[in-house]
C-alpha positions in Angstrom: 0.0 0.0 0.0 1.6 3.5 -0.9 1.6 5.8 1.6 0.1 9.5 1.3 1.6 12.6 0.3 3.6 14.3 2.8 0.2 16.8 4.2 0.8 20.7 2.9 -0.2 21.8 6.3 2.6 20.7 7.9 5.0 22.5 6.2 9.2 22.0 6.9 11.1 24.9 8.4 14.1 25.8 6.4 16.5 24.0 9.2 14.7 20.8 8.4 14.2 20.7 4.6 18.4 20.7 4.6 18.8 18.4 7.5 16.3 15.8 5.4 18.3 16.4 2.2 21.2 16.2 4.1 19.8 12.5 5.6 18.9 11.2 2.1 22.1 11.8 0.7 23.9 10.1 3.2 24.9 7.2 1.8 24.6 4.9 5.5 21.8 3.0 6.6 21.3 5.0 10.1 21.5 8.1 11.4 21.0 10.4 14.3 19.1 13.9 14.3 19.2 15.9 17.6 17.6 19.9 17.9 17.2 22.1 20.8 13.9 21.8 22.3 11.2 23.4 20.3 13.0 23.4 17.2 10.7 21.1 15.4 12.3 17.6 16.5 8.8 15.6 15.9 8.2 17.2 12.5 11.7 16.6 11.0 11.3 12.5 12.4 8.1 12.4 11.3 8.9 13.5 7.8 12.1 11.4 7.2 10.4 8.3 8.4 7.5 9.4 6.0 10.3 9.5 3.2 11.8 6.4 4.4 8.6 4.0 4.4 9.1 3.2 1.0 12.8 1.8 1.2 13.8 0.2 4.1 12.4 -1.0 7.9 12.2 2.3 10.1 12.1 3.1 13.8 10.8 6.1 14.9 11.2 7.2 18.6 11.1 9.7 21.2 8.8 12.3 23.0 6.1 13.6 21.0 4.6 16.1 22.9 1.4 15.6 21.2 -0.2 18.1 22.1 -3.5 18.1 19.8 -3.8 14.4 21.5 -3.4 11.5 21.1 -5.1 11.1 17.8 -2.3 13.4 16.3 0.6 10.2 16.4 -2.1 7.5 15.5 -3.6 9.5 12.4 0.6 9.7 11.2 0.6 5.9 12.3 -2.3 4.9 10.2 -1.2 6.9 6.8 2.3 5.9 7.2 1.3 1.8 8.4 4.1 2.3 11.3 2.9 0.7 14.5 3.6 1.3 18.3 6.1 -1.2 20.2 3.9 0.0 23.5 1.2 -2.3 22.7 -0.7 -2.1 25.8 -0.7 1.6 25.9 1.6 2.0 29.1 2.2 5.8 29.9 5.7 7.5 30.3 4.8 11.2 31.6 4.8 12.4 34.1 7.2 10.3 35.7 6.5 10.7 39.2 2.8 9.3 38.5 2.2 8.1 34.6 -1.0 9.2 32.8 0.0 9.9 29.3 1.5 8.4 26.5 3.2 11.0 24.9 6.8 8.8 24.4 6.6 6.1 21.4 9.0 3.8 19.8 7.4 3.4 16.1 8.2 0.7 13.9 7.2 -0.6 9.9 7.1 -3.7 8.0 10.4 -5.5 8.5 11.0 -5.3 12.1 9.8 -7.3 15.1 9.6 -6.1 18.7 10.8 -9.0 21.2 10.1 -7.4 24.5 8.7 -3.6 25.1 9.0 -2.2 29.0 8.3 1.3 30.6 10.7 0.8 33.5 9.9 2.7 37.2 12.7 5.5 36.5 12.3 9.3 37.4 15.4 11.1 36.8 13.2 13.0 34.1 9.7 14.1 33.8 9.9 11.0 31.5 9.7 7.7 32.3 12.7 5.9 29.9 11.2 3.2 27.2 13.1 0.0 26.3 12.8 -1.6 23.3 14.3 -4.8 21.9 14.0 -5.7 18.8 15.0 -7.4 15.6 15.4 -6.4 11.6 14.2 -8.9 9.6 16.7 -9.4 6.7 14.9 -9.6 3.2 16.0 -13.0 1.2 18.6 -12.3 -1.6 17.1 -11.6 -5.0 
């Protein structure tokens, strides 16, 4: 199934159209993107993994402040087919007492999740995820 157009309402900042270009012509098969709070994070992921879908297996993770709700993350989820490693919905935030999912590990076609855990650490108002899991090799052609 093809994925949608990136939407037009969710336009890149300047910073982030060159930090994607600068992504898709690096010739690895991983990478690391790190911004100052604020600085549109969750929008530059979001619009490389959207990029990526079509190519490769792609994890998506972090905190995504989603601040229009929850059904913000789950309506990217469902256009892009990625799928949350939290599968029974266990909040991160606040730390002190969880009530909200707002931290996600996302994953596509080509990847299985062997064990998923929100462990009982506070040394942030986030609650750390662990993820294991495995990239499923495609046979030779």
């Amino acid at each position: 199934m093809p994925i949608a157009p990136w939407p037009a309402g969710r336009p890149l900042r300047t910073w982030q159209r060159a930090a994607a270009d600068a992504v898709f012509a690096h010739r690895s098969d991983s990478f690391l993107a790190s911004a100052t709070p604020a600085a549109g994070k969750t929008t530059f992921g979001l619009h490389v993994a959207h990029r990526m879908l079509a190519g490769k297996p792609v994890i998506v993770a972090g905190d995504f402040n989603t601040f229009w709700g929850d059904h913000e993350i789950f309506l990217f989820m469902e256009a892009s087919g990625l799928k949350s490693a939290n599968r029974l919905g266990l909040p991160s935030y606040p730390s002190r007492n969880p009530r909200k999912e707002l931290d996600f590990v996302l994953y596509s076609n080509g990847i299985e999740v062997t064990q998923f855990d929100v462990p009982d650490v506070r040394f942030s108002d986030h609650r750390p995820l662990i993820c294991d899991f495995q990239v499923r090799r495609a046979p030779p052609t």
